[in-house]
VOTORTI-522592 format. One record per residue (C-alpha): residue in one letter; y, z, x. Coordinates in steps of 0.1 Angstrom, whole numbers, padded with zeros to 4 digits, always signed. Layout:
<recs>
AYZX ...
</recs>
This chain:
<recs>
X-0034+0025+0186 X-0016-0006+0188 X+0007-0003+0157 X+0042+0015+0164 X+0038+0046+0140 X+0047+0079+0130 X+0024+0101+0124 X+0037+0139+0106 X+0007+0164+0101 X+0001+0178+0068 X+0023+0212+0066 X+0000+0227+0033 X-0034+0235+0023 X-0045+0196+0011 X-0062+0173+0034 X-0045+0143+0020 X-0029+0115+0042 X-0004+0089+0029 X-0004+0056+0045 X+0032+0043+0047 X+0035+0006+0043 X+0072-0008+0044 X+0090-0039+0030 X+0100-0066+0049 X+0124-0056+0075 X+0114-0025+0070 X+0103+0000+0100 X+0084+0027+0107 X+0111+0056+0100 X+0116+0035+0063 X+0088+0054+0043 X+0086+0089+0057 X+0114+0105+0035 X+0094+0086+0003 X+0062+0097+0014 X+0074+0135+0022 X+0092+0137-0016 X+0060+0127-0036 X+0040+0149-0015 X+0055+0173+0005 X+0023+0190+0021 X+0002+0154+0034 X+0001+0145+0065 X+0019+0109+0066 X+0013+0079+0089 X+0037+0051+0083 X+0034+0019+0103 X+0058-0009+0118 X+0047-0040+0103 X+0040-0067+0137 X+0050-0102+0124 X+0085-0110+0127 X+0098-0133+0100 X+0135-0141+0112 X+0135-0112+0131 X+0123-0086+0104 X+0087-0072+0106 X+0062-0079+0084 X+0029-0072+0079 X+0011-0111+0077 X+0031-0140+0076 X+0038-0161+0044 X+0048-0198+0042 X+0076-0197+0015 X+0087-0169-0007 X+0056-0158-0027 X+0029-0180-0008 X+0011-0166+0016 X-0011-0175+0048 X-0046-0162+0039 X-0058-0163+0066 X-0034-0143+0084 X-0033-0120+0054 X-0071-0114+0059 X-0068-0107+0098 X-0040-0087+0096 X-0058-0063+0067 X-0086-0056+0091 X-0066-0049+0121 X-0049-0027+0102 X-0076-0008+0087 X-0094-0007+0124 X-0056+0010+0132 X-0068+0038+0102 X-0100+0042+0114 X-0088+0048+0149 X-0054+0072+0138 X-0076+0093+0120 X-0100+0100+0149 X-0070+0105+0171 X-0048+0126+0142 X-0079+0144+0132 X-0072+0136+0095 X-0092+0133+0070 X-0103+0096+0064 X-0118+0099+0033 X-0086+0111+0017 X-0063+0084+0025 X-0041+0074-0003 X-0015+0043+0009 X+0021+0037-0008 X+0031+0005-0002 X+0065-0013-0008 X+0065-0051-0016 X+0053-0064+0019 X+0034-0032+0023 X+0020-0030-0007 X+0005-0065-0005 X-0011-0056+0028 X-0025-0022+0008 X-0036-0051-0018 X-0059-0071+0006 X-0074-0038+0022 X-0086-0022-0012 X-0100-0057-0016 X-0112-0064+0017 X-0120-0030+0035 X-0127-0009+0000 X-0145+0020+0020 X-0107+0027+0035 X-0091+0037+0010 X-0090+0066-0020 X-0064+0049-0036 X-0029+0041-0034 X+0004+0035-0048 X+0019-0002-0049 X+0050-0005-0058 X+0062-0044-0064 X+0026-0057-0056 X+0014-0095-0066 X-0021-0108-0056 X-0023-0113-0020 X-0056-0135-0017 X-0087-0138-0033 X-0117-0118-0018 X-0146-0139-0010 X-0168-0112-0030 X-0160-0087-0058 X-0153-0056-0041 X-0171-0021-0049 X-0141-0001-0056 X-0150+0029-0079 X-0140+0054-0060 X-0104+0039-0061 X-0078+0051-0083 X-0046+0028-0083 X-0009+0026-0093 X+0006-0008-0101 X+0045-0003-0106 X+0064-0038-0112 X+0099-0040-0120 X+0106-0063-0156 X+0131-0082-0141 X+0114-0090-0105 X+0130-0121-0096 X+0099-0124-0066 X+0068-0105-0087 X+0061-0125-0118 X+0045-0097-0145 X+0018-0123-0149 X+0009-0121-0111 X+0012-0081-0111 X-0015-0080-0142 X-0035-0107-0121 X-0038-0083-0095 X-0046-0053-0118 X-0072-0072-0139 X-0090-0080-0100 X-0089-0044-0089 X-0100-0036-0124 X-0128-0058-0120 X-0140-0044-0088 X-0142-0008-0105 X-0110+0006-0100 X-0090+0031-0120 X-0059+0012-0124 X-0028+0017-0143 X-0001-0006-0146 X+0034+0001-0156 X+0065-0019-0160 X+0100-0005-0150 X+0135-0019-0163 X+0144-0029-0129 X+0141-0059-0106 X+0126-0062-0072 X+0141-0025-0060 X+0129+0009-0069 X+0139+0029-0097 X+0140+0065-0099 X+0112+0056-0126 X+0089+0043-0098 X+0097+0073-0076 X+0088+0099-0109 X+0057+0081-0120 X+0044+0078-0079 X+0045+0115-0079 X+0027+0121-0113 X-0001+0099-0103 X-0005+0115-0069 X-0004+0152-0085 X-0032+0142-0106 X-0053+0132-0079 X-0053+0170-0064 
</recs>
């Protein structure tokens, strides 16, 4: 349990957990109120990234804005999907019902697990995501339902690089949908409204 969490049990009926995955300088108090308002009965567990960049965590390190180190990405997606495996032993959740919601850093991070630990995850939400590396295999991911939601005007996301990423999980048998705000890198109330659509359709 080496990641400083939060974990908050699930207060309803549903066995669903969301995994909370922050932005860059982001923490792990960021998440929680997102996480309670598009599901207010899952249990949530919402991480502290552990690479500093300037001070701010992060999840893996990057060399310049948009380019990443791979291989860190890579080592940092299985540590923290051994950190899942281990919380929901401890939490007593329910590990095949994990759904992550990732912001920008976070939802990278949630990137590389669907495409590197596929068994993790039931699907998840990732809002401002671009192609974090590619997986040395195709992944089995048809279990997976995901939801890609980039901003129009993303001055870091380039719409080509989001469809990249949705034609890959695609590819590897997902259920992806892809949709396209009128906003830049931050979240619109769009985002927020479409997040909790998708996630009530998965009940």
């Amino acid at each position: 349990m080496d990641f400083i969490h939060r974990f908050v049990p699930a207060s309803g009926p549903g066995n669903r957990t969301l995994l909370l995955l922050h932005g860059t300088g982001g923490n792990e108090d960021d998440m929680v109120p997102l996480g309670r308002d598009l599901d207010p009965t899952a249990a949530l567990l919402s991480l502290r990234g552990k690479v500093l960049e300037n001070g701010m965590p992060r999840f893996f390190r990057r060399l310049a804005e948009g380019v990443f180190d791979e291989e860190d990405v890579i080592r940092r997606a299985h540590e923290l999907a051994d950190f899942v495996v281990a919380a929901a032993a401890r939490y007593e959740f329910d590990p095949q019902r994990v759904t992550a919601v990732g912001y920008s850093n976070g939802a990278n991070i949630a990137a590389a697990i669907l495409l590197l630990r596929p068994e993790l995850l039931a699907g998840a939400v990732l809002l401002r995501a671009m192609v974090p590396l590619v997986p040395p295999a195709v992944p089995d991911l048809s279990h997976a339902r995901v939801l890609l939601s980039s901003g129009e005007h993303d001055p870091i996301v380039p719409k080509e690089n989001a469809g990249r990423l949705a034609a890959m999980l695609r590819e590897a048998g997902a259920e992806v949908t892809i949709r396209f705000e009128a906003a830049g890198h931050a979240l619109a109330f769009g985002d927020i409204d479409a997040a909790k659509e998708w996630i009530a359709e998965s009940d």
